[in-house]
C-alpha positions as CSV (number, residue, x, y, z in Angstrom):
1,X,16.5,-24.7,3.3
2,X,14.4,-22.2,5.6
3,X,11.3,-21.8,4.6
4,X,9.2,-19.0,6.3
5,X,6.5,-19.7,4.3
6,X,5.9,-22.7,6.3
7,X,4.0,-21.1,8.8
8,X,3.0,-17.4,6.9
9,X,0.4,-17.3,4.4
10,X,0.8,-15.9,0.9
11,X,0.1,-14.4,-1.5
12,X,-2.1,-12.2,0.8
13,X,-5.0,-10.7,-0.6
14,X,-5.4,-7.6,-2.7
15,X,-8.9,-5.9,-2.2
16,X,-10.4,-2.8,-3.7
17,X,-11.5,-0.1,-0.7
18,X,-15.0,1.8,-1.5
19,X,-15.7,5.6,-0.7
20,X,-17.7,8.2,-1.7
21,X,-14.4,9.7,-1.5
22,X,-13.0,7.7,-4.2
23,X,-15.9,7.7,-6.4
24,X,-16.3,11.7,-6.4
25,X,-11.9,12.0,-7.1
26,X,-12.6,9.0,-9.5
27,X,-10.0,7.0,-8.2
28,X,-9.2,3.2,-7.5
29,X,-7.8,2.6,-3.9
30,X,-6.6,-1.1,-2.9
31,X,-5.3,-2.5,0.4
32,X,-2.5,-5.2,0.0
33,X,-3.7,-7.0,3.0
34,X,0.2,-8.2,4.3
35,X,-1.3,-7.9,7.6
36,X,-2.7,-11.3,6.9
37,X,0.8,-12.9,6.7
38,X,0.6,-14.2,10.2
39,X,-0.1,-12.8,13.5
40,X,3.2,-11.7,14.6
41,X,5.5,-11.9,11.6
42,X,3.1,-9.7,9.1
43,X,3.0,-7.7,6.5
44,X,6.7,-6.2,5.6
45,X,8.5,-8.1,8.8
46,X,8.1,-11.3,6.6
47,X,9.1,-9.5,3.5
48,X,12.4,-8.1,5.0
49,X,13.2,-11.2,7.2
50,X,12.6,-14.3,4.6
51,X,16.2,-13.7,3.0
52,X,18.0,-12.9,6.4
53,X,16.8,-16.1,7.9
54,X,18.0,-18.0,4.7
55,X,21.4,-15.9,4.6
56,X,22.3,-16.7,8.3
57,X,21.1,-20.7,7.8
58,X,23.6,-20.5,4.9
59,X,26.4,-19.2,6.7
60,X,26.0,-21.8,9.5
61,X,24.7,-19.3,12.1
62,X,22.4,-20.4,15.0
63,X,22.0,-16.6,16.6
64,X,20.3,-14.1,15.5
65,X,21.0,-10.3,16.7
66,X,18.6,-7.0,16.1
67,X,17.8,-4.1,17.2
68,X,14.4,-1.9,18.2
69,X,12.3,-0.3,20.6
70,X,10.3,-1.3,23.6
71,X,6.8,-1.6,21.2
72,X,9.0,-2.6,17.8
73,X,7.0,-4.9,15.2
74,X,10.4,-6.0,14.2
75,X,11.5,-7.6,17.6
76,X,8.1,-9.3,18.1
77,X,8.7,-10.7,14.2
78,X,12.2,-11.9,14.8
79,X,11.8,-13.1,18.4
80,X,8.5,-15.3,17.2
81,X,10.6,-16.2,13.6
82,X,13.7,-17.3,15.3
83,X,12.1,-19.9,18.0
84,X,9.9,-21.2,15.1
85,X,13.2,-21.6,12.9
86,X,15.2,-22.9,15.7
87,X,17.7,-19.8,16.5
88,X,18.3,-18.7,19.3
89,X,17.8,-14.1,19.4
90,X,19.1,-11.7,21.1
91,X,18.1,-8.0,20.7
92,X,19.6,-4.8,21.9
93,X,16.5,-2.2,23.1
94,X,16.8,1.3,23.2
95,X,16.2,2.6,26.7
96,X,18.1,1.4,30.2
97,X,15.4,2.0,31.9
98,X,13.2,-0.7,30.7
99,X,12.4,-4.3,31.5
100,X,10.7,-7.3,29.5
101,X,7.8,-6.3,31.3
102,X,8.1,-3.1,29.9
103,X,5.6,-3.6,27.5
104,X,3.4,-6.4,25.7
105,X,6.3,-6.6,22.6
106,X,8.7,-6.7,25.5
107,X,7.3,-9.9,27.8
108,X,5.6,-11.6,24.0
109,X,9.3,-11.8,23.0
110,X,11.0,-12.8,26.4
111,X,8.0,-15.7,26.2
112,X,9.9,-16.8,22.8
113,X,12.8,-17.1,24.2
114,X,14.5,-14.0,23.4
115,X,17.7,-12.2,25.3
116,X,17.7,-8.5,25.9
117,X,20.4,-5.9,26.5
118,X,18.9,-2.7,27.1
119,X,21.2,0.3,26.6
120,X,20.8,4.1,26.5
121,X,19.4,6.4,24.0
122,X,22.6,7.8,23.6
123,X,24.7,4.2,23.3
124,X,22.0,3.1,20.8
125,X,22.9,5.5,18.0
126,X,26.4,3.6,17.9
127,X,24.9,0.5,16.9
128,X,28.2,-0.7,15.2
129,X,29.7,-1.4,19.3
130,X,27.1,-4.3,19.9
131,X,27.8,-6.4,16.8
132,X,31.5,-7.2,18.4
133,X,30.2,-11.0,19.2
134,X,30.7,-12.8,15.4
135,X,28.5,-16.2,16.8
136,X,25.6,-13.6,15.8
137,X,24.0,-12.9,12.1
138,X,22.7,-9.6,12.6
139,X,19.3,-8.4,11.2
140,X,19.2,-4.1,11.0
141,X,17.1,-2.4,13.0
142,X,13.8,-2.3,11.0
143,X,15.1,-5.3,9.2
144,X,16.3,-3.1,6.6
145,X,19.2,-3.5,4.5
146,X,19.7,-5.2,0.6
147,X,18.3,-8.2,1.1
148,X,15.1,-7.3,2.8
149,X,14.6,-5.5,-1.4
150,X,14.2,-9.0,-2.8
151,X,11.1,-10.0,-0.4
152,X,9.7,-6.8,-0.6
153,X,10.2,-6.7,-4.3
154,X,8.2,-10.3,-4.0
155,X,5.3,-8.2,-2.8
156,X,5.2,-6.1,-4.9
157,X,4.9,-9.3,-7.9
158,X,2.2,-10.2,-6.0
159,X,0.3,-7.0,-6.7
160,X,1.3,-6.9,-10.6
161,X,-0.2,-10.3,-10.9
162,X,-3.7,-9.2,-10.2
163,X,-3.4,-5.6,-11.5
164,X,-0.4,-4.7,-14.1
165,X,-1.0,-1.3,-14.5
166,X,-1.0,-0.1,-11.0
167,X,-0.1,3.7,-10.7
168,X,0.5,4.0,-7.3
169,X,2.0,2.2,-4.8
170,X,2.1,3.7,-1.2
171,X,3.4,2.8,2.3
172,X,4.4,4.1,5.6
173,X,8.1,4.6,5.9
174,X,10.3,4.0,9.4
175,X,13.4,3.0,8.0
176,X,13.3,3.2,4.0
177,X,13.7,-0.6,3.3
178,X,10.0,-1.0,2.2
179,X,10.4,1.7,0.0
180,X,13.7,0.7,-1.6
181,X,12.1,-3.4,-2.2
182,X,9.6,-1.6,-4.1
183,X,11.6,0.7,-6.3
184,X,13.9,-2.0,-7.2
185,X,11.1,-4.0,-8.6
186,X,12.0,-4.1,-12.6
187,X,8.3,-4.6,-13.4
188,X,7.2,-1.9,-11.7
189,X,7.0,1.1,-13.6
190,X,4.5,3.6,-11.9
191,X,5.2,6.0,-8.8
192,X,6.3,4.8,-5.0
193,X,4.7,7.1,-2.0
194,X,6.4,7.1,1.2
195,X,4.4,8.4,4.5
196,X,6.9,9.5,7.0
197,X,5.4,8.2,10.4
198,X,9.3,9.8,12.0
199,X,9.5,14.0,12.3
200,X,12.1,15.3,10.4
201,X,12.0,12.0,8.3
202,X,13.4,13.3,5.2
203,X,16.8,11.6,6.1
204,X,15.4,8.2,4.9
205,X,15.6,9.2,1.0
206,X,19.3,9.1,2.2
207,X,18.7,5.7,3.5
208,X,17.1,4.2,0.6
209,X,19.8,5.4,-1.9
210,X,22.4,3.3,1.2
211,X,20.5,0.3,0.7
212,X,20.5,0.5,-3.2
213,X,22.6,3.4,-5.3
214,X,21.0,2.2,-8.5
215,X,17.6,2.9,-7.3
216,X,15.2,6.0,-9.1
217,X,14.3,8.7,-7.1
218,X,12.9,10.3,-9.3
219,X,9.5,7.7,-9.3
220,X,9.6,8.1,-5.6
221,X,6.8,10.8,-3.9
222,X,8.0,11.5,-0.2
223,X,5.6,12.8,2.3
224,X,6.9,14.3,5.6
225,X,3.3,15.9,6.9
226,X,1.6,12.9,8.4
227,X,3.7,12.2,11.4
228,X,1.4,13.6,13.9
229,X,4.3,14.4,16.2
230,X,7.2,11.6,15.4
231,X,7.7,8.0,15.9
232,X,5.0,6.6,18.3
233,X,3.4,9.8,18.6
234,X,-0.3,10.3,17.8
235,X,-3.1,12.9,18.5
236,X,-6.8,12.8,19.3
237,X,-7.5,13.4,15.4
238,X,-5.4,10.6,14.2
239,X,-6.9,8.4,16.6
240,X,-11.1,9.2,15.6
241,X,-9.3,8.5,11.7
242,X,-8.3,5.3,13.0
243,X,-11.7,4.3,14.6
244,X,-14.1,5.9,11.8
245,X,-11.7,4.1,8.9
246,X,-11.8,0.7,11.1
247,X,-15.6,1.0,11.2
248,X,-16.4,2.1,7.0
249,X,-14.1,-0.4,6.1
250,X,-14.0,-4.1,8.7
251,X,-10.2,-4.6,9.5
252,X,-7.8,-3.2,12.1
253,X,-5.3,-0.5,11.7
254,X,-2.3,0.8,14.2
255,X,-1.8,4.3,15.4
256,X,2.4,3.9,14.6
257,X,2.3,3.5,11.3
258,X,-0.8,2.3,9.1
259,X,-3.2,4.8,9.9
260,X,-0.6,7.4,9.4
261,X,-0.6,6.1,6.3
262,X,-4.5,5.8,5.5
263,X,-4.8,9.4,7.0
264,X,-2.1,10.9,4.3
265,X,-3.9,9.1,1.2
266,X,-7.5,10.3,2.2
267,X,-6.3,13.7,2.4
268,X,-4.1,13.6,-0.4
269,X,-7.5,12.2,-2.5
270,X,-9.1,15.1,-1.5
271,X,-7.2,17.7,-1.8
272,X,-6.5,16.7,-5.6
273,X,-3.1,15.1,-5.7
274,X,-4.1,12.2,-7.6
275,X,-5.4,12.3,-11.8
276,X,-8.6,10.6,-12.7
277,X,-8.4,7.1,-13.3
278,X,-5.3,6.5,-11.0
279,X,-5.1,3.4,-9.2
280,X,-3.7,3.3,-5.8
281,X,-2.2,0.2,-4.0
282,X,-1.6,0.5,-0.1
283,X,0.6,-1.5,1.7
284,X,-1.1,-2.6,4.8
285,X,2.1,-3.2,6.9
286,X,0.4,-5.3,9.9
287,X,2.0,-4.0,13.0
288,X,-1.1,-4.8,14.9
289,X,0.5,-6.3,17.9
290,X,1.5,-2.5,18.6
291,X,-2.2,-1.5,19.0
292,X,-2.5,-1.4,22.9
293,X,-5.7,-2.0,25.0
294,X,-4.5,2.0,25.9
295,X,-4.8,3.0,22.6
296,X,-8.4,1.6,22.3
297,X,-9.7,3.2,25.4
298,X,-8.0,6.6,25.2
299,X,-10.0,6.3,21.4
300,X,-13.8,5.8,22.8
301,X,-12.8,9.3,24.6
302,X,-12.8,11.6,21.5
């Protein structure tokens, strides 16, 4: 049987963050460190992609098809996954206009062997027309769908092992399917936060309740106010966040979707949201492969 745990390593750790912040809220903040997974398939990309891999060994498949952008986490974690599992991927990338030398996801996953179509914006939202070729197992964009729940929900066992009565557990949201492992975790019985890093995100509590009808709402807190401009997009004050949080605290963040997420729980903290006492567990996501040289130097200019 496939065994992604072969080359990841896990558990990952669980480490309390100190502030001055957290001590005047009184509040307990703690990074699940997933980044630490492996350099290229981290933090959720493992958690989603362990029970796909299995699933398309099972069904005898030696392809693997997905789906993503020219910077996607998930194409670097599936094009590094499949060569190390012996499948051959293929993955269809929004935007004709691009190469493999596009960007640094692009020519990293051309180096593993990976084939690209690249297709329109506007082919791209009908994903359903490229899964036509059935020598393919095909992995969502994202790497969302039900069975990614079960290693995400994994995670999240992880966390309950070193604290059980965890309050909070929060994480930046692109296409719901962290959020849903997490709510379908039976042990789990506090609150899920998800941090938006797409504009006009709300649609993904939609896309949650597709990948699991049975899951509860009602424990889940959405918030749509930290996308600083959509998908990809960031802003001179997200960017200073980014560097200042890096430097207080000694390990790397991205611009696309962690410190999105660190931003919205610092000001959340201070602008009351959570009770005394709460504990707070923060999915560090990885994703660091998607922190460009650019991003660094445009950075030292604020």
């Amino acid at each position: 049987m496939i065994e992604l745990e072969s080359f990841i390593d896990i558990p990952t750790p669980l480490v309390q963050l100190k502030d001055v912040l957290f001590i005047e809220n009184k509040v307990e903040v703690y990074v699940k460190r997933d980044d630490l997974t492996h350099s290229f398939v981290s933090g959720n990309k493992f958690r989603k992609l362990k029970y796909n891999f299995r699933e398309a060994e099972n069904k005898h498949f030696t392809k693997i098809l997905t789906f993503g952008g020219a910077y996607s986490n998930h194409i670097a974690a599936v094009a590094y996954a499949a060569k190390a599992l012996g499948f051959e991927s293929k993955a269809i990338i929004r935007g004709d206009e691009l190469s493999e030398n596009s960007s640094p996801t692009l020519s990293f996953c051309a180096k593993q062997g990976m084939v690209f179509q690249f297709v329109s914006r506007t082919a791209y939202r009908d994903k359903n027309q490229f899964i036509s070729d059935h020598c393919y197992y095909c992995i969502p964009e994202g790497g969302s769908n039900f069975l990614a729940l079960e290693g995400v929900s994994e995670m999240v066992d992880e966390i309950q092992n070193e604290i059980s009565n965890v309050d909070y557990i929060a994480l930046a949201m692109g296409t719901g399917g962290t959020a849903a492992g997490v709510l379908s975790n039976p042990r789990f019985k506090g609150r899920a936060i998800g941090v938006s890093v797409l504009k006009n995100g709300a649609f993904l509590l939609d896309d949650i309740k597709k990948l699991d009808a049975n899951l509860d709402l009602e424990r889940f807190d959405f918030w749509g106010d930290y996308d600083f401009g959509g998908y990809a997009k960031t802003t001179s004050e997200l960017l200073s966040f980014m560097y200042e949080f890096e430097s207080k605290h000694g390990f790397l963040i991205e611009q696309v979707y962690t410190a999105k997420l660190f931003y919205g729980i610092y000001d959340k903290i201070k602008n009351g949201y959570f009770r005394k006492g709460a504990k707070i567990v923060v999915i560090h996501t990885g994703g660091i492969q998607g922190r460009t040289k650019k991003n660094r130097v445009e950075a030292t200019r604020f």
